[in-house]
N, C-alpha and C positions, 0 to 999 in steps of 0.2 A: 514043196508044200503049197505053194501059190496057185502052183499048176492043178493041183489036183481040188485044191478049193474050188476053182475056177472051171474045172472039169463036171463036179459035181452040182455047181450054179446053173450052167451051161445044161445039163442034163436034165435039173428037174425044170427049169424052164420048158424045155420042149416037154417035156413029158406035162405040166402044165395046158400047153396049147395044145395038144393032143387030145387031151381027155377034156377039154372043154366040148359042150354042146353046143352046135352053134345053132342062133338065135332063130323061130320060128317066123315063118316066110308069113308075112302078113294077107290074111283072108286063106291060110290054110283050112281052116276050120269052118267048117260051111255055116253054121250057128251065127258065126259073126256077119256073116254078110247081108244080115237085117230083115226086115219085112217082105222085103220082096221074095225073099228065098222062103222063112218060115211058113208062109203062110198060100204056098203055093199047094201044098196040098196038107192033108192032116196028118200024115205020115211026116214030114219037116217039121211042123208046128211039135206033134209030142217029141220027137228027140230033140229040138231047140226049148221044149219048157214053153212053149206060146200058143198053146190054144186056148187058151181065155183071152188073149188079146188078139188074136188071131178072129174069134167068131165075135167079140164084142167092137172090134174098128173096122177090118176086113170084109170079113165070111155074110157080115147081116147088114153091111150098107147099101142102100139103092140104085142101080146107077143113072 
């Protein structure tokens, strides 16, 4: 009976770490990688959600 508890503990643990996802690899996601990326072109700005910051700090400064 021990054994077979112990079998079944033993099982759903792995089956556990199996079917866990593992954690997203930091700066996967190009959005996250800030200003310098959104605002590189307007094509990056609308998929990151930043074209109004993008033409208001960016796009219409002097240099």
């Amino acid at each position: 009976m021990k054994f077979t508890a112990l079998f079944v503990f033993i099982f759903a643990l792995i089956a556990i770490v199996l079917c866990t996802e593992a954690p997203p690899v930091l700066g996967a996601k190009k959005c996250t990688w800030g200003p310098a990326y959104w605002c590189d072109s307007k094509e990056n700005a609308e998929e990151c959600g930043a074209v109004e910051h993008c033409q208001s700090k960016v796009w219409n400064k002097s240099t």
